[in-house]
C-alpha positions in Angstrom: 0.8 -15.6 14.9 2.4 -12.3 15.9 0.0 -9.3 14.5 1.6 -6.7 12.4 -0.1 -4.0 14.3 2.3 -1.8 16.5 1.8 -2.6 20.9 0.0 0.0 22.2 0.7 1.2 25.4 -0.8 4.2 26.0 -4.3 4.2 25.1 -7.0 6.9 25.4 -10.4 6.8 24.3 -11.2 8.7 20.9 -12.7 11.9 21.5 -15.9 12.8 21.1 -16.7 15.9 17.9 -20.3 15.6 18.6 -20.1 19.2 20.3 -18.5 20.7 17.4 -20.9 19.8 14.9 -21.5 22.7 12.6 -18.7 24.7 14.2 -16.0 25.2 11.2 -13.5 26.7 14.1 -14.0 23.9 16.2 -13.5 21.3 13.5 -10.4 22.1 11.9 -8.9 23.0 15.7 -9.5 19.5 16.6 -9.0 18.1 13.7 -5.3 19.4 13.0 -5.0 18.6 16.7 -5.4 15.0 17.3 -5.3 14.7 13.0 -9.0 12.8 13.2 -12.5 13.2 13.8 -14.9 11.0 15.1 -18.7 11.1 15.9 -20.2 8.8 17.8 -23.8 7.7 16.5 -23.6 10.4 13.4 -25.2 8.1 10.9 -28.4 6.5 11.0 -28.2 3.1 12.2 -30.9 1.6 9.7 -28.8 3.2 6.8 -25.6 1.0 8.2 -27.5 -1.9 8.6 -28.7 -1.9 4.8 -25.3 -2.2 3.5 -23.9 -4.6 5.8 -27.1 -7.1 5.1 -26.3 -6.6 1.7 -22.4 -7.3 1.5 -23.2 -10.2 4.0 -25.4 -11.6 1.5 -22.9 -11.6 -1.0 -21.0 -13.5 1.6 -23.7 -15.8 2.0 -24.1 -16.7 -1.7 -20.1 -17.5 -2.2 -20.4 -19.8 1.0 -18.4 -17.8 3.5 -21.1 -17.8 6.3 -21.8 -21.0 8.6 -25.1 -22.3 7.7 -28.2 -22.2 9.9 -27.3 -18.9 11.9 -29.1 -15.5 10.9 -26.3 -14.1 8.1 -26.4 -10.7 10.2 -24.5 -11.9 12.8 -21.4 -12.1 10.2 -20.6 -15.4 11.4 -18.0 -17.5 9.2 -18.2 -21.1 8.0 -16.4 -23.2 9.9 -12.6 -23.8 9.0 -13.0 -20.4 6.1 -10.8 -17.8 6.5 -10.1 -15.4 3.5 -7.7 -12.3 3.5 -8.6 -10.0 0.6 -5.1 -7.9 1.1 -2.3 -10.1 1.9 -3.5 -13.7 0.4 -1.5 -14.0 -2.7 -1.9 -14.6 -5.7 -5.4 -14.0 -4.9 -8.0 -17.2 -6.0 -10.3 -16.3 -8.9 -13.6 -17.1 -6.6 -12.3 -14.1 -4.1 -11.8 -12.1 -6.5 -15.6 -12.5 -7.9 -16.7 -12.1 -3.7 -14.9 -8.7 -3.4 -15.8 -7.5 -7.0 -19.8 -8.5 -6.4 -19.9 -5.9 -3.0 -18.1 -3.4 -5.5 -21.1 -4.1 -7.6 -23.7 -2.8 -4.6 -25.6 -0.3 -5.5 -25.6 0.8 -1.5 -22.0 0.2 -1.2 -21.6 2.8 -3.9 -24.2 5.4 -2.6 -23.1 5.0 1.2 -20.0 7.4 1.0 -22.2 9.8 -0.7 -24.5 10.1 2.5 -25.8 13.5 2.7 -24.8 13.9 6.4 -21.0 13.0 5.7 -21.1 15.0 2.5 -22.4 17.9 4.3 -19.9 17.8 7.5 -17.0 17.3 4.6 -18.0 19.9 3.2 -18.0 22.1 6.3 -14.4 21.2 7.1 -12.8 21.6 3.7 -15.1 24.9 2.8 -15.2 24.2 -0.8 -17.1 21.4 -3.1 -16.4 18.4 -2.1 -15.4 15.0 -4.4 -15.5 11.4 -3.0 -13.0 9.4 -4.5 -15.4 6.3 -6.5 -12.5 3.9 -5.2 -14.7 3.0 -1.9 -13.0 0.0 0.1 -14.9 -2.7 1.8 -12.6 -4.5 4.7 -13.7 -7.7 5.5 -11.7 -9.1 8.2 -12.3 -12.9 9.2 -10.6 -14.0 13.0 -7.7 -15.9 13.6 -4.5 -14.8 11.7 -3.3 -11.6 13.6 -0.1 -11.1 10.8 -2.8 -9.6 8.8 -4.1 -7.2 10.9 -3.4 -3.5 9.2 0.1 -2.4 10.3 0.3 1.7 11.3 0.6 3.8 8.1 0.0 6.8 6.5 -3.0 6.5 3.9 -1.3 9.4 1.8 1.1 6.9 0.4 -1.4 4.7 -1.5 -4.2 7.9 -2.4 -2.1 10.4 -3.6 -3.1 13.6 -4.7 -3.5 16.1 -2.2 -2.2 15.4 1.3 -5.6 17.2 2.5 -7.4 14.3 1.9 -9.8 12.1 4.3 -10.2 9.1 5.0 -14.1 8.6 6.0 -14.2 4.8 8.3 -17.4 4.0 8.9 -17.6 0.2 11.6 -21.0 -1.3 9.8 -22.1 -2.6 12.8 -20.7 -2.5 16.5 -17.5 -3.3 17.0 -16.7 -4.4 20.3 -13.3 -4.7 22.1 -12.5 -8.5 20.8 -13.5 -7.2 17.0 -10.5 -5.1 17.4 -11.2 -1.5 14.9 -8.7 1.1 13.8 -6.6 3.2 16.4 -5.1 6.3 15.6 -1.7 8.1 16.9 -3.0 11.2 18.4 -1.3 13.9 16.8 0.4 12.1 14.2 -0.3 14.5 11.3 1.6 17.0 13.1 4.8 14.6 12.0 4.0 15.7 8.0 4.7 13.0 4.9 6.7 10.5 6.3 9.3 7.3 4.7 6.2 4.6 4.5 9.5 2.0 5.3 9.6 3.7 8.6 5.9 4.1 9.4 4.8 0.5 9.1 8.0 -0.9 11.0 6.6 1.1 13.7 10.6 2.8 13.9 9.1 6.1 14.0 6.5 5.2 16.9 7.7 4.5 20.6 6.4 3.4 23.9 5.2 7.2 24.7 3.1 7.3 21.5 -0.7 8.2 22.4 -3.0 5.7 20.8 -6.8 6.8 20.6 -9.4 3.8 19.9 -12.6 2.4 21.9 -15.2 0.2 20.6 -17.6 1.2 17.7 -21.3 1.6 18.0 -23.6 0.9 14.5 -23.8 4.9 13.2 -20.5 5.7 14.5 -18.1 7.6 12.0 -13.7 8.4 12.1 -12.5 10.6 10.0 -9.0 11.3 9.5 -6.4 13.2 7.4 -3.8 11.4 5.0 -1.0 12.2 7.1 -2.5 10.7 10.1 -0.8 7.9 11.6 -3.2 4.6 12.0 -3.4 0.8 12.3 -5.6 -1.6 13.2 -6.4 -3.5 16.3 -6.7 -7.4 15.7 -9.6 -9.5 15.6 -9.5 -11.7 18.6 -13.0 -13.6 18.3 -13.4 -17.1 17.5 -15.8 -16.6 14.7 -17.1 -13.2 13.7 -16.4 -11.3 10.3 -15.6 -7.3 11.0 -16.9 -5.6 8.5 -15.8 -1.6 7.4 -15.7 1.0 5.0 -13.4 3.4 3.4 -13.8 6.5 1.6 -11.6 9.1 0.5 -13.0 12.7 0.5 -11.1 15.8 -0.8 -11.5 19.2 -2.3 -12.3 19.1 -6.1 -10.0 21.7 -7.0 -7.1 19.8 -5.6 -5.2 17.4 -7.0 -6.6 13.3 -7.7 -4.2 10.8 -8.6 -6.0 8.8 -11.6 -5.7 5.5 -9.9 -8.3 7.1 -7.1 -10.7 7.0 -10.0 -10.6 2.9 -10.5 -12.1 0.3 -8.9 -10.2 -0.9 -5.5 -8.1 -3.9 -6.5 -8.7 -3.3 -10.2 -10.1 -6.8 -10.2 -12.7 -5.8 -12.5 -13.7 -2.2 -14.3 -16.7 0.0 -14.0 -18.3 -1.6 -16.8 -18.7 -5.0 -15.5 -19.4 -3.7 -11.9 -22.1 -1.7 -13.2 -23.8 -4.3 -15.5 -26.7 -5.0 -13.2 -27.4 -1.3 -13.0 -29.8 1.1 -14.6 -28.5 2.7 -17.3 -28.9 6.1 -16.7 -28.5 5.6 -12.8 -26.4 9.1 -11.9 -24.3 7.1 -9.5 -22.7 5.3 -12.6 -19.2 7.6 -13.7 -20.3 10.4 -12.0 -16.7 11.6 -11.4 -16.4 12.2 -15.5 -18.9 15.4 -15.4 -16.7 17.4 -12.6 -13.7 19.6 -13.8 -11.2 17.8 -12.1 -7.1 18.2 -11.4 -6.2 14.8 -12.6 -2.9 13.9 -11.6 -0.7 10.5 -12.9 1.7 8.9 -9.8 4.3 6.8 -10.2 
């Protein structure tokens, strides 16, 4: 099957912010330069490796994971394939797999890391809030029309255009796993027709695509404006797992919706009903004087 994700044929390897690490210069100059961030090995790995045990657990106990083969290795079942975005109507038993990671207590904290929270916080100089709508992508092999065609992630978060996207690869992700590239530059282009963006009308052969493989601890960051896509998952048999978060200034504007659960399959009351009850993870968006905004 032909993958939705734009050719690329100029491709560069992402470059490295490791030396600009508590440089606020440094960071926005290559940030509104190439429109991302990334840093290789920022996060510890054992702190990466707790949440993907955890969500591939989940997979585990709704049979997604072929039996007999340590459930780390995110290895499907034979014959499964699932597609959490464009499978619809969606089946009832998917829904309950995506809604019990949103349920994870570590899938909920992990955005909050200290060491993200603290480089965010560097970059935007000002408080930072971390949109509660955290997305888990769990891409199975084999049907490349669903890879993630290039787009802009301001048209789905709202709000401010300053906000980031934080990607975090739980685990390695090797060339076959595929990733996310990015169009170098791209936020230089400003808000752009989403029609345009995913047909790839505004992209050509001279576009300069950034992507290499991931290693466990490795973090990309990039702003909403910031043209990016990802690259398709080419292995017989291996689930790539990934996280989103979206990170902005708290005076700026939130669009309500960033406050729901991703999918809306289920609300914060049932995702939380296996929680403590005064855990200070649980609405902790509803104490901060927030510029909540309603898009249509």
């Amino acid at each position: 099957m032909a993958s939705r994700a734009r050719e690329m044929r100029i491709v560069e390897t992402f470059v490295d912010c490791n030396d600009v690490l508590g440089d606020q210069v440094q960071l926005r100059s290559r940030a509104a330069e190439n429109g991302y961030l990334y840093f290789p090995r920022l996060l510890p790995v054992e702190d990466v490796l707790t949440v993907r045990h955890e969500i591939l657990q989940v997979a585990d106990c709704h049979g997604l994971l072929r039996e007999g083969i340590d459930i780390d290795k995110g290895i499907r079942k034979e014959g499964v394939y699932i597609d959490l975005e464009y499978d619809k109507p969606t089946p009832p038993e998917l829904k309950r797999f995506y809604n019990d990671i949103l349920s994870l207590h570590s899938f909920n904290a992990f955005p909050h890391h200290a060491i993200v929270m603290d480089l965010l916080e560097l970059l935007l100089a000002e408080s930072t809030f971390v949109h509660p709508r955290h997305i888990c992508h769990v891409l199975f092999p084999g049907r490349f029309d669903h890879t993630t065609e290039p787009h802009q992630d301001f048209h789905p978060v709202r709000g401010t255009r300053d906000t980031w996207t934080v990607w975090v690869p739980l685990g390695n992700i090797e060339s076959d796993l595929g990733g996310v590239a990015i169009a170098r530059g791209s936020n230089q282009l400003g808000y752009l027709d989403n029609e345009f963006v995913t047909s790839g009308q505004l992209l050509d052969d001279k576009t300069v695509w950034h992507w290499n493989p991931f290693s466990c601890g490795d973090v990309l960051m990039f702003h909403s404006l910031t043209i990016h896509q990802g690259r398709d998952n080419v292995t017989d048999d291996t689930i790539r797992l990934s996280t989103s978060a979206r990170y902005q200034a708290i005076s700026e504007p939130v669009d309500a919706a960033a406050l729901t659960p991703h999918w809306g399959w289920a609300d914060w009351e049932e995702l939380y009903a296996d929680w403590e009850r005064d855990d200070p993870l649980k609405y902790y968006w509803r104490s901060l004087d927030l510029n909540t905004q309603t898009y249509r």
